[in-house]
VOKOLGU-563740 format. One record per residue (C-alpha): residue number from 1; x, y, z. Coordinates in Angstrom, 2 decimals. Each point is the difference from the previous one (the first is absolute). Last residue first. Example, Ala and Ser with C-alpha at 12.3 -4.5 7.8 and 13.67 -1.06 7.14 Angstrom:
2
   resi        xx        yy        zz
      2     13.67     -1.06      7.14
      1     -1.37     -3.44      0.66
This chain:
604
   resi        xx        yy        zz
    604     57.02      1.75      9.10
    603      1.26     -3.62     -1.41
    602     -3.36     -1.20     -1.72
    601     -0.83      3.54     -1.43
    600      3.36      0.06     -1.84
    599     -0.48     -3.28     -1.61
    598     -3.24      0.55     -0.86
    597      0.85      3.35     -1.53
    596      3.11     -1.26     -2.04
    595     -2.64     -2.96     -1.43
    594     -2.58      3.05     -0.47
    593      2.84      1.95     -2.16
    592      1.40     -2.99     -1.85
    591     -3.20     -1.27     -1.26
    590     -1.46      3.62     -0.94
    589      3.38      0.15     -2.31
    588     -0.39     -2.73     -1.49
    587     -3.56      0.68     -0.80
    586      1.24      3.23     -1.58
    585      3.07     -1.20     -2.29
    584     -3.05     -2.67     -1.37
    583     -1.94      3.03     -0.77
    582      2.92      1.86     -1.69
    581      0.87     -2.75     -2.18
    580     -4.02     -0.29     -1.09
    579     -0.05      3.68     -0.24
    578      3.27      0.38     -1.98
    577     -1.25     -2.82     -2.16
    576     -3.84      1.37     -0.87
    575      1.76      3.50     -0.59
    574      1.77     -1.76     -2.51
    573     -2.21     -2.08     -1.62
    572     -2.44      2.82     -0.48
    571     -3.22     -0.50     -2.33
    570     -0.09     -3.67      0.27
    569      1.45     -0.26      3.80
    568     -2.57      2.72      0.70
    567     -2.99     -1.39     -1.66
    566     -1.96     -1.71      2.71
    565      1.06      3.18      2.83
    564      0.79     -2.45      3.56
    563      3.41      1.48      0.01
    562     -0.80      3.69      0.91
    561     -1.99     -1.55      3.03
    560      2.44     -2.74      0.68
    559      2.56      2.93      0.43
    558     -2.29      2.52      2.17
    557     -0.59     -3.05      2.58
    556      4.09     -0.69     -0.05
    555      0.82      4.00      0.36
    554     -2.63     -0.14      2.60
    553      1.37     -2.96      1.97
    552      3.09      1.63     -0.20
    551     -0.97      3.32      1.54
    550     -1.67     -2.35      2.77
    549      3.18     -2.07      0.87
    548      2.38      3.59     -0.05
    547     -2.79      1.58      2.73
    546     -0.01     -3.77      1.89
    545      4.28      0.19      0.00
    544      0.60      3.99      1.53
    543     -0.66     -1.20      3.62
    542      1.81     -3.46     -0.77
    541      3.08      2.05     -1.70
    540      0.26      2.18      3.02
    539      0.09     -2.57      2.80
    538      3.16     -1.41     -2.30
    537      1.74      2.89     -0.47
    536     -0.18      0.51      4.24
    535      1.41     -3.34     -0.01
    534     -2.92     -2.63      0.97
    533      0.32     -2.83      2.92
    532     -2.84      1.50      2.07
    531     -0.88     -1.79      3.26
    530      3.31     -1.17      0.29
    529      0.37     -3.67      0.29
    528     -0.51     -2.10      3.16
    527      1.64     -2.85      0.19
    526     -1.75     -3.64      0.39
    525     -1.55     -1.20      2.86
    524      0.12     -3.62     -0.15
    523     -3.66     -1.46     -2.09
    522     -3.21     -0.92      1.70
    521     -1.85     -1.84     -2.72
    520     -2.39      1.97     -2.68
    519     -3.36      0.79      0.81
    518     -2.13     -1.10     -3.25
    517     -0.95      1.34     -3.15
    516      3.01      2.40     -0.04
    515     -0.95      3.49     -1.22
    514      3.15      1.08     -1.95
    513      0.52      3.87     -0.20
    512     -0.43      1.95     -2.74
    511     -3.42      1.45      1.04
    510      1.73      1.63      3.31
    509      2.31      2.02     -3.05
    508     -2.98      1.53     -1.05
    507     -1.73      0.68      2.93
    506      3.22      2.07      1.23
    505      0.17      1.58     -3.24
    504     -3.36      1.13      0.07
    503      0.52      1.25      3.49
    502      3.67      1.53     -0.39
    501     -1.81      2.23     -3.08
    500      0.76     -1.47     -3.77
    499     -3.01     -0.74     -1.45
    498     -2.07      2.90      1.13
    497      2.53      1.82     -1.23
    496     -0.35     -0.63     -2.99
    495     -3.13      0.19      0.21
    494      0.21      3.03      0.87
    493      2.62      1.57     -2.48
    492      2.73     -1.25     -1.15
    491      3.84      0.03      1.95
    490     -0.67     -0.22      3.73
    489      1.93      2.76      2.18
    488     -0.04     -0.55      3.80
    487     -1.01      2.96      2.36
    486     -0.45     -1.36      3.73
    485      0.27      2.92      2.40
    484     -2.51     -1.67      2.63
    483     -2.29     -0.54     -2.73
    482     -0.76     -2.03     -2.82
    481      1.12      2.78     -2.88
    480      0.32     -1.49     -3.54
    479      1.64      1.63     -2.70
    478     -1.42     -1.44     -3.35
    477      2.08      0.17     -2.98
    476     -1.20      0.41     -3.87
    475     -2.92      1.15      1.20
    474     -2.80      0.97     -2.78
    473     -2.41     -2.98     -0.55
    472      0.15     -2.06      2.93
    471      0.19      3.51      2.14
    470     -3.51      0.57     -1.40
    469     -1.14     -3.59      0.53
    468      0.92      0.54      3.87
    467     -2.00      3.35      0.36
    466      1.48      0.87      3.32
    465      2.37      2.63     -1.73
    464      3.21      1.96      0.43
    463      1.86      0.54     -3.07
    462      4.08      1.41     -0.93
    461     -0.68      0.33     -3.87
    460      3.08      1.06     -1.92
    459      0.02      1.69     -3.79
    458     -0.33     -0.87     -2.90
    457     -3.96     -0.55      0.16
    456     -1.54     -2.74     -2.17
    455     -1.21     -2.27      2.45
    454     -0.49      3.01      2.36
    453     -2.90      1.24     -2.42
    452     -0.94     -4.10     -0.67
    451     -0.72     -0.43      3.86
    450     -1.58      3.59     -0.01
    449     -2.24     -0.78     -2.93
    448     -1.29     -3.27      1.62
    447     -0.73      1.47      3.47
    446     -1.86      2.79     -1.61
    445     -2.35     -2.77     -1.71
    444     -0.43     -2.01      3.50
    443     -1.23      3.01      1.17
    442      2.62      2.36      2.75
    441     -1.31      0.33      3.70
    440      3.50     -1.01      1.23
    439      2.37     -0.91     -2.73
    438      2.61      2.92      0.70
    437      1.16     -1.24      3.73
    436      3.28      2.01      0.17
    435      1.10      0.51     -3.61
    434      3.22      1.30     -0.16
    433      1.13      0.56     -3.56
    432      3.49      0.76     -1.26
    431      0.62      1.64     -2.84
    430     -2.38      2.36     -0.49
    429     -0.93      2.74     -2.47
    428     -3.27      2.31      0.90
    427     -3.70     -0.31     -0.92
    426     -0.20     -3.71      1.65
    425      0.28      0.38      3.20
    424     -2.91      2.84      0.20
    423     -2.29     -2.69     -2.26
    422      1.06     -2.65      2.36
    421     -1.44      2.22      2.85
    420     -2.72      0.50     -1.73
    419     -0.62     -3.22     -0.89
    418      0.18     -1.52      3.74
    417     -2.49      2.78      0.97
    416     -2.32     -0.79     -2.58
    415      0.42     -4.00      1.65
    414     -0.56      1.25      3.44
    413     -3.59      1.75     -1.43
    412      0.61      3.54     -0.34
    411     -2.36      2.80      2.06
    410      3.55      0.64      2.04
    409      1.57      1.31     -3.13
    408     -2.43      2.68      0.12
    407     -2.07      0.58     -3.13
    406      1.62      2.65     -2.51
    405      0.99     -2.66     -2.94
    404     -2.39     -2.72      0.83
    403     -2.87      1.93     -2.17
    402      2.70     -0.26     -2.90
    401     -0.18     -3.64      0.16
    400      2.97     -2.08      1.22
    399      1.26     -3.45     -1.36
    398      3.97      0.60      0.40
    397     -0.01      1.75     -3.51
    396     -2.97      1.88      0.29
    395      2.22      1.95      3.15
    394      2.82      0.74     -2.72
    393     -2.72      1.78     -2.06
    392     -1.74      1.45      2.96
    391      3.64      1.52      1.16
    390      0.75      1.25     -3.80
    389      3.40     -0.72     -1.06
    388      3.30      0.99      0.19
    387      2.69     -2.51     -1.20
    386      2.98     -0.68      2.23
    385     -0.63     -3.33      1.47
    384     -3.67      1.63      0.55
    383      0.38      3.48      0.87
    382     -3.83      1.20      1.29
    381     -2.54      2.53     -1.37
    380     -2.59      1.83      1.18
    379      1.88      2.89      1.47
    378      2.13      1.13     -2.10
    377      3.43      2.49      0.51
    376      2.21     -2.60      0.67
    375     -1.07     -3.38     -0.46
    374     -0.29     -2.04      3.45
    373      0.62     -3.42      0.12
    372      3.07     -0.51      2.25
    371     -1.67      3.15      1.77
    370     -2.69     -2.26      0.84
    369     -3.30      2.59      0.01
    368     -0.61     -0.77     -3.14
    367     -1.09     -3.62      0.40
    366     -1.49      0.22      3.95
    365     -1.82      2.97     -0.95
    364     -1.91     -1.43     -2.81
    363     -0.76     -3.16      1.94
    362     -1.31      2.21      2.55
    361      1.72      1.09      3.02
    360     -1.59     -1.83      3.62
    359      1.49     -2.87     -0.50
    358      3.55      1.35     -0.53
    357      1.67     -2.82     -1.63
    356      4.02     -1.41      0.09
    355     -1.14     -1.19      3.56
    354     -1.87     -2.68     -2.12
    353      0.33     -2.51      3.34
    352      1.99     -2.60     -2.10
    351      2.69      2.17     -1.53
    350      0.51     -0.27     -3.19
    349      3.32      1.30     -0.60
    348      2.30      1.65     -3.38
    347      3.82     -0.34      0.51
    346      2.20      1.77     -2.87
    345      3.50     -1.48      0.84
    344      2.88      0.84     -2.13
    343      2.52     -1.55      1.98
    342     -0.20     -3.44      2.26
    341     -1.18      0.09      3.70
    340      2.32     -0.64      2.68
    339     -1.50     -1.57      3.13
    338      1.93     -0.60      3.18
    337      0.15     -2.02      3.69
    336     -1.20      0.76      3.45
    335     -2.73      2.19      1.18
    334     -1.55      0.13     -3.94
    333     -0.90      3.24     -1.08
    332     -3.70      1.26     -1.60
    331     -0.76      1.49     -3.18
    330      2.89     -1.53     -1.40
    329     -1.15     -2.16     -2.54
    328      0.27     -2.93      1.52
    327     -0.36      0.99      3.48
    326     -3.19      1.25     -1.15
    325     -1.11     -3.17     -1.48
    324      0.56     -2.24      3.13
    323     -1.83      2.72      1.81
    322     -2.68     -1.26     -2.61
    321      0.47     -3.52      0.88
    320      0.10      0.19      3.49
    319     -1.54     -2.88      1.86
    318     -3.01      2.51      0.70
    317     -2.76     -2.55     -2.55
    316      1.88     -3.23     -0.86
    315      2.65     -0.67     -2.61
    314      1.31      0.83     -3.19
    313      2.18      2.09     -1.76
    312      0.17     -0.64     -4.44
    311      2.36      1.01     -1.90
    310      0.00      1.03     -3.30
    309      3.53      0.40     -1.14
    308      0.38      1.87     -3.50
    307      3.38      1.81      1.38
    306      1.81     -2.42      2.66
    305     -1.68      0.35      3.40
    304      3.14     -1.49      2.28
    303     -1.51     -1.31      3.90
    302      2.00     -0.34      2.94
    301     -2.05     -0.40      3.61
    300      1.94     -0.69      3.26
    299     -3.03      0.88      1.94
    298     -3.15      1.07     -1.11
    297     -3.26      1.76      1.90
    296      0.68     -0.28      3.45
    295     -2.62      0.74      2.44
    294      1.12      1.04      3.43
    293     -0.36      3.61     -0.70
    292      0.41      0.34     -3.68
    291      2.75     -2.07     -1.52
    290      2.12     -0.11     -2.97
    289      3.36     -2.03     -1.07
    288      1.15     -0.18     -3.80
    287      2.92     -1.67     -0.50
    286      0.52      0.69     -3.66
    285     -2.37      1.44     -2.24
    284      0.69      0.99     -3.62
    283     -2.24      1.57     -2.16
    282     -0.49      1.27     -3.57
    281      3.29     -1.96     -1.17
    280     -0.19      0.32     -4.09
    279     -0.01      4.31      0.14
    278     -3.00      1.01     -0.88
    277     -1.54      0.96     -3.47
    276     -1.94      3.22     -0.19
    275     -3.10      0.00      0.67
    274     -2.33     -3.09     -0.84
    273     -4.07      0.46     -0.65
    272     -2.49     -1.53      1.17
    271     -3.32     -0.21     -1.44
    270     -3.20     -0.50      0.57
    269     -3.08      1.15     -2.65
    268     -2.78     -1.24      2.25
    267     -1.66     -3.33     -1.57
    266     -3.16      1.38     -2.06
    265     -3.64      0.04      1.08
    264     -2.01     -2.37     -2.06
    263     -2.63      1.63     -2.25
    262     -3.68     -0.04      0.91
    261     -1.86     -0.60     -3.32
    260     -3.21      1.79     -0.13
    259      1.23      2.41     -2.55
    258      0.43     -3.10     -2.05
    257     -3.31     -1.13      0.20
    256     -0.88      2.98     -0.31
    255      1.58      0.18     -3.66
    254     -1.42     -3.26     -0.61
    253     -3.35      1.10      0.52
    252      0.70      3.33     -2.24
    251      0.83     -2.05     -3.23
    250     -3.61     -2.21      0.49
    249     -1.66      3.20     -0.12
    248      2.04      0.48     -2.68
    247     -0.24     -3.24     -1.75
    246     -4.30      0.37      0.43
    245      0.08      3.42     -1.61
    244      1.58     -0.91     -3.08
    243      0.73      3.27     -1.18
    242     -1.14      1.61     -3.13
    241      2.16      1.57     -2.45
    240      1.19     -3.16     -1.79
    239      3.60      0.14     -0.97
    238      0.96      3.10      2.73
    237     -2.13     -1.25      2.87
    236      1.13     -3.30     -0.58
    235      3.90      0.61     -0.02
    234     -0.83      1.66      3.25
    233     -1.78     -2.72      2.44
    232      1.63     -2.49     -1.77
    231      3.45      1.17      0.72
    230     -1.73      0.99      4.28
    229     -1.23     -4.30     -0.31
    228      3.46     -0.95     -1.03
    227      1.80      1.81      2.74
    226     -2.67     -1.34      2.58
    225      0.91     -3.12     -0.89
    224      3.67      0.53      0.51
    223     -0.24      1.86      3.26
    222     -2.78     -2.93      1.42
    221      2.58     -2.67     -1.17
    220      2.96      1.79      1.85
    219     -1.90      0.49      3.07
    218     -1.19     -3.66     -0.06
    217      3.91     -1.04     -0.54
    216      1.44      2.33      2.66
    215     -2.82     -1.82      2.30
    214      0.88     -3.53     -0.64
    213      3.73      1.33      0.76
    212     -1.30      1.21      3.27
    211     -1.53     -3.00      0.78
    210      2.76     -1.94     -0.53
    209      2.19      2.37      1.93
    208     -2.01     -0.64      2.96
    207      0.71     -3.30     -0.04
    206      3.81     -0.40     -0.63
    205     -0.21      2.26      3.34
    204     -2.31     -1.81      1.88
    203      2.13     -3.12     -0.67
    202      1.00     -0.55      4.07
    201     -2.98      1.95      1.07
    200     -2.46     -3.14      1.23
    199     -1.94     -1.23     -2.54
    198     -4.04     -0.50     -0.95
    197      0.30      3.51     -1.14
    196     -2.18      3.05      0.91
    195     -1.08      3.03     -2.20
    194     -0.56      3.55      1.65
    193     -0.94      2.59     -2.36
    192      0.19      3.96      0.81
    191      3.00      0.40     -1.35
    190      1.61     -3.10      0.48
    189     -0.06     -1.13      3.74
    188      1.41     -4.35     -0.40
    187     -1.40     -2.25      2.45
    186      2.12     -3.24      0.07
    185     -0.37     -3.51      1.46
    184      2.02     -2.41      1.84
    183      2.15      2.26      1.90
    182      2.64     -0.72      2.85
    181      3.65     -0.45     -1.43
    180     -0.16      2.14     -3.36
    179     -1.71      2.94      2.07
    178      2.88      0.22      2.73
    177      2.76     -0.47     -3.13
    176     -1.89      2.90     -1.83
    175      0.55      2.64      3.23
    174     -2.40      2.19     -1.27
    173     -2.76     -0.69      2.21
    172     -4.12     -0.32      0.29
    171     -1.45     -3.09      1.21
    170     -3.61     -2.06      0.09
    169     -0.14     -2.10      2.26
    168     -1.64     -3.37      1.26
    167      0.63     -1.32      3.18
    166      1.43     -3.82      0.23
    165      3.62      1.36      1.08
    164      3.12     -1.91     -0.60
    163      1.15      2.22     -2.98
    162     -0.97      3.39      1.62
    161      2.30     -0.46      2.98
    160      2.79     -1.38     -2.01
    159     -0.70      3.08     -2.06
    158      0.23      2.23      3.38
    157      3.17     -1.47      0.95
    156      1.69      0.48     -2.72
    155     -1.38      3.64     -0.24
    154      1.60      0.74      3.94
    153      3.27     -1.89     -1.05
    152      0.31      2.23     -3.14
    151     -1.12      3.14      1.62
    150     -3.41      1.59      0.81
    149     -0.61      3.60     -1.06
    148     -2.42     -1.35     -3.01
    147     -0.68     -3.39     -0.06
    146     -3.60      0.64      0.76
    145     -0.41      1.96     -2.84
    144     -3.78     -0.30      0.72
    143     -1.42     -3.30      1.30
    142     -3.94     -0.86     -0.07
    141     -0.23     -3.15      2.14
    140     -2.80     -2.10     -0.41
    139     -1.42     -2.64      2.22
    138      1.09      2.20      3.03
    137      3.23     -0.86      2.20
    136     -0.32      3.03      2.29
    135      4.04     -0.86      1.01
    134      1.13      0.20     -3.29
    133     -2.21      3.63     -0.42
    132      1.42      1.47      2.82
    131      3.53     -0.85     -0.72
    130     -0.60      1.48     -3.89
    129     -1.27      3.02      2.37
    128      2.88      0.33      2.37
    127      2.41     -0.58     -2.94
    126     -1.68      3.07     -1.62
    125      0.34      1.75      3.30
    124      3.56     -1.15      0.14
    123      0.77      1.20     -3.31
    122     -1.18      3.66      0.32
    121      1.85      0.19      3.36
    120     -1.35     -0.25      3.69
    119      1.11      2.73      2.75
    118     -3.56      0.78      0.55
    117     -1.82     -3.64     -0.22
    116      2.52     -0.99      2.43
    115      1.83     -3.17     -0.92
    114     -0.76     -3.32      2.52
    113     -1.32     -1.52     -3.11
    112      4.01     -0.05     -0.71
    111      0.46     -0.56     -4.33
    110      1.67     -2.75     -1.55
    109     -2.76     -1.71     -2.34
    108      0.76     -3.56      1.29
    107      0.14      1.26      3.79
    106     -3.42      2.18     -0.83
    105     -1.97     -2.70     -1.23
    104      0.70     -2.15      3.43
    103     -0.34      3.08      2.08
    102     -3.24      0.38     -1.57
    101     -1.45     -3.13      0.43
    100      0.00      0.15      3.72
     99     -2.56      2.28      0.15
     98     -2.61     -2.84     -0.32
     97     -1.19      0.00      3.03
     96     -2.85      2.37     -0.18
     95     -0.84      0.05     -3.94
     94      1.92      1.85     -2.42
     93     -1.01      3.41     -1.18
     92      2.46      2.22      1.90
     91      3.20     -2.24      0.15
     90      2.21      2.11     -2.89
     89     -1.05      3.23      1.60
     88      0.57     -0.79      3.40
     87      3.32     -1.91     -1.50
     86      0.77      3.55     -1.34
     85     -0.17      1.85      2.98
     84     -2.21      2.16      2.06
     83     -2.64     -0.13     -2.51
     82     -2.65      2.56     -0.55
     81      1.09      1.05     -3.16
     80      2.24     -2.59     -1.90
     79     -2.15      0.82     -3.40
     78      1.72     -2.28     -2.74
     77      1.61      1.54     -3.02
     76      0.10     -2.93     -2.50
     75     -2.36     -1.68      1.67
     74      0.06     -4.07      0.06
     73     -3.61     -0.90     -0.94
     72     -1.68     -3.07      1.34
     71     -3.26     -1.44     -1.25
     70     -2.49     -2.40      2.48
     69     -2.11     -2.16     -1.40
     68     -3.00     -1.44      3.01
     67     -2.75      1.87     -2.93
     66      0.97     -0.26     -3.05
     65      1.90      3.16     -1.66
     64     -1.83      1.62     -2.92
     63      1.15      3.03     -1.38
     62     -2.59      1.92     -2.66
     61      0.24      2.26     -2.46
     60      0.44      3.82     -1.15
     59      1.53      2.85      1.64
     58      1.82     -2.10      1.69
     57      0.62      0.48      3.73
     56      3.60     -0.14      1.36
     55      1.34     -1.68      3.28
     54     -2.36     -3.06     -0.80
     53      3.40     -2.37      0.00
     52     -0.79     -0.56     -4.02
     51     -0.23      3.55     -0.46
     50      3.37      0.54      1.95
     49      0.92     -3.03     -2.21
     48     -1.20      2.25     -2.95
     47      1.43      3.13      1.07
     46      3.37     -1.39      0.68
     45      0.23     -1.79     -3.60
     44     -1.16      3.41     -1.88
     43      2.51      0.69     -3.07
     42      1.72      2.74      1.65
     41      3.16     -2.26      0.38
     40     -0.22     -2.57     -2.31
     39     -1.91     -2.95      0.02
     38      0.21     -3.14      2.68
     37     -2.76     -2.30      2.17
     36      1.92     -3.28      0.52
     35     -2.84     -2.16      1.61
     34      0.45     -2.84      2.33
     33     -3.10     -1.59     -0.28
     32     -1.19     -2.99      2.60
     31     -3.19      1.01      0.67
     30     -1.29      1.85     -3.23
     29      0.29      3.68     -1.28
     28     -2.37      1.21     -2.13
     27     -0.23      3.39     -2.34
     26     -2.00      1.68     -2.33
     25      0.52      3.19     -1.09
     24     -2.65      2.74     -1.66
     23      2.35      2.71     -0.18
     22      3.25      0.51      1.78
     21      2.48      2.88      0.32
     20     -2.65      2.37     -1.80
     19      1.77      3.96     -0.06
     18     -2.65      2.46      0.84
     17      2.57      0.58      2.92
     16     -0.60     -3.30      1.43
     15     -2.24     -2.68     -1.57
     14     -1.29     -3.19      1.36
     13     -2.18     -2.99     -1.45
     12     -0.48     -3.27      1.19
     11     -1.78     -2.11     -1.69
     10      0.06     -3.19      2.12
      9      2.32     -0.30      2.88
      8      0.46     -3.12      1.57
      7      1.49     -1.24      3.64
      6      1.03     -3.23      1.39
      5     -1.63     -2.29     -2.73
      4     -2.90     -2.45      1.08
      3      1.80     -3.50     -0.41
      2     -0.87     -2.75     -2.36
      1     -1.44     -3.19      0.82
């Protein structure tokens, strides 16, 4: 027998601004769904789960929840008032003796319930309400960016949270590896239209451009056949002198249908753009040694930044990683130890709090007001990498309207605030970009151009990030910080790194070891051996051997795949030979390397 769904919404229809964000929608959610709800920024996915939640009243529809179903929202901005602290707040709606919960929620996401509600951060009252709504347990859980201000540890633990939970949800997030691991379905915000796929998000991108190609091909059949229709329109006025009133009428149908057309918003028009050249060594770090109070930050830390680095710091919320950064690039000192940075240095930063913008200036004011921007003598225009231009022209190019342009910078959504900044970054020469938590609030879209915008940049990337897939794609070292002035370099990015941390290492090397079936006999205490047998050479080579494995494994993968072609050895003997020689030189290669790794793993 089938189940009554959690919650449904049936023709909804809402506008804002004489602008329609949804008209006539349908919607159901079942027990068991985990929902990716995603779209681009502006596009509407907080108002409709805010809708969904019964926080926002259509102006057309119905919401049906059964009666017992409960719905949980996480807020966004949650109101504390009232509450002494935020486990009050966190513990307000459960039942008497069931208080417990929280502290249990609140150890995994790694904030104090203890915290007073007036000394509280913006991320700890967000982690107080994702605590609250964990611990509330409803049927369905409405989550909104609830990745965002937690750290790696804090989002693992959440998705291992969300993976062995029966309640249904529906999520919003841009962290694409947190999506990948916990959806089964999709809800995609399209102007207006909201179409759902039988599949979680890993594909929604091969998906969506489907449809989008299916639409480029409608609009270019309607443009066509409209074009013939207008030729008749006038070559049979002139030969005949009498219009066919029917083709004209029918001429004007398809040019509303046309005008009725909503076309896709473009991708912002991002780009970096490299300074001068710097010298080859952009930083070099030896012995670094920092505390604060009785916290220490790193100890006996060397790291070399060679120009094009990107490079990754990692780690969990206060460990340090943007005092890390400072010391880096001399914004702050070290207590012990030195940092030379390399010539010709042009350093552009994102800095995670936006500190870069006044909030209370307009968008307009917060462009030409930059003297780095300024044009002398005008007033609405701004230098971009040397060019003057128009301030609502270069705003159009981040995704701005000209309304935007003389609102307050504190009316912007977190991801309009992430492009403006980006959009101040990027009018002037850089060669070396700090980016201190850029991917928060960004869509999935603005994610993709920056990853291929510091792809192609020439200069060096020095990255801090909780957005594990994001680091996959960019880093090409991770610098992780565990604490206790623990800094160790990892080359790759997370996974990478993932792969190679003590832990995984540890379990790794605990899986090489024989399992006897049954006790063996009492043998005469033999020697003990060192606990580590490894030259210091040798302890490097096994931390750098699983990056060298994987980049051979791809080389092999990318080799069968150029290989497999039916006519290549017909239409290229040569190139079929050097890949066949060059595949073979490749599996050799992979042999050697994990044999060397085995036996280095079984003597540490």
């Amino acid at each position: 027998m089938a189940r009554a769904p959690l919650l449904q919404l049936s023709g909804i229809s809402l506008t804002f601004g004489g602008n329609p964000v949804f008209d006539n929608l349908d919607l159901v959610v079942q027990p068991g769904d985990r929902v990716a709800l995603v779209g681009r920024n502006g596009s509407g996915k907080s108002t409709l789960m805010k809708v969904m939640a019964g926080l926002v009243e259509p102006d057309a529809g119905v919401r049906v929840v059964p009666p017992g179903v409960t719905v949980g929202y996480m807020e966004q901005d949650p109101d504390l008032s009232g509450f002494e602290t935020l486990g009050d707040y966190a513990a307000s709606q459960l039942p008497d003796g069931e208080a417990y919960r929280v502290p249990m929620v609140a150890e995994g996401l790694k904030f104090t319930p203890e915290t007073p509600v007036a000394t509280a951060s913006g991320g700890e009252r967000r982690r107080a309400a994702l605590a609250k709504l964990l611990a509330e347990a409803p049927e369905l859980m409405l989550l909104d960016e609830p990745t965002n201000h937690l750290d790696i540890q804090a989002i693992e633990w959440l998705e291992a949270e969300l993976k062995g939970t029966r309640t249904a949800f529906v999520l919003i997030s841009h962290d694409r590896a947190f999506l990948r691991a916990l959806t089964r379905a999709t809800l995609w915000i399209d102007r207006g239209e909201v179409r759902r796929r039988e599949s979680g998000f890993d594909g929604f991108e091969e998906w969506r451009e489907t449809i989008w190609a299916e639409e480029d091909e409608a609009r270019h059949k309607l443009e066509r056949k409209i074009k013939a229709e207008a030729k008749w329109a006038v070559e049979g006025i002139s030969a005949r002198r009498k219009r066919n009133q029917g083709r004209v009428r029918a001429l004007a149908v398809l040019r509303e249908e046309r005008s009725s057309m909503i076309r896709r918003q473009g991708t912002a028009a991002m780009e970096f753009e490299s300074g001068t050249t710097s010298g080859k060594r952009v930083i070099e770090a030896k012995g670094l040694f920092k505390t604060f109070g009785h916290k220490t930050i790193v100890q006996n830390f060397d790291l070399r930044v060679l120009r094009g680095d990107r490079v990754a710091f990692v780690g969990p919320n206060g460990v340090g990683k943007t005092t890390l950064l400072k010391l880096l690039v001399g914004q702050d000192q070290p207590d012990q130890g030195s940092v030379t940075l390399g010539t010709n240095l042009e350093i552009a930063v994102f800095d995670q709090t936006r500190a870069q913008l006044d909030p209370e200036a307009t968008l307009w004011d917060n462009l030409t007001g930059d003297p780095t921007m300024r044009v002398s003598g005008a007033s609405d225009q701004v230098m971009v990498r040397g060019t003057p231009k128009h301030v609502v022209a270069y705003l159009k190019d981040f995704l701005f309207d000209e309304r935007q342009a003389r609102a307050p910078v504190r009316s912007l959504s977190g991801g309009e605030k992430a492009r403006l900044l980006l959009a101040k970054l990027m009018a002037r020469p850089s060669n070396l970009l700090i980016l201190d938590e850029p991917t928060n609030d960004l869509d999935v879209e603005t994610l993709d151009l920056l990853q291929d915008i510091l792809g192609d940049y020439d200069g060096t990337v020095l990255l801090v990030s909780h957005d594990r897939d994001f680091i996959d794609r960019v880093a090409t070292a991770t610098v992780a910080l565990e604490g206790q002035g623990r800094a160790t370099v990892y080359p790759g990015g997370w996974s990478d790194y993932a792969a190679q941390r003590p832990t995984a290492m540890a379990e790794a090397r605990e899986g090489l070891k024989p399992q006897p079936a049954t006790p063996a006999p009492a043998a005469k205490p033999a020697p003990k051996r060192a606990a580590n047998t490894l030259s210091f050479t040798e302890r490097n080579r096994l931390e750098q051997l699983p990056a060298l494995i994987d980049r051979i494994e791809a080389e092999i993968a990318k080799l069968n795949e150029f290989l497999s072609a039916p006519d290549l050895f017909t239409k290229d003997p040569v190139k079929f030979r050097k890949a066949t020689e060059a595949l073979a030189e490749r599996q050799t290669a992979l042999t050697a390397a994990e044999t060397e790794w085995l036996n280095l793993a079984e003597r540490a």
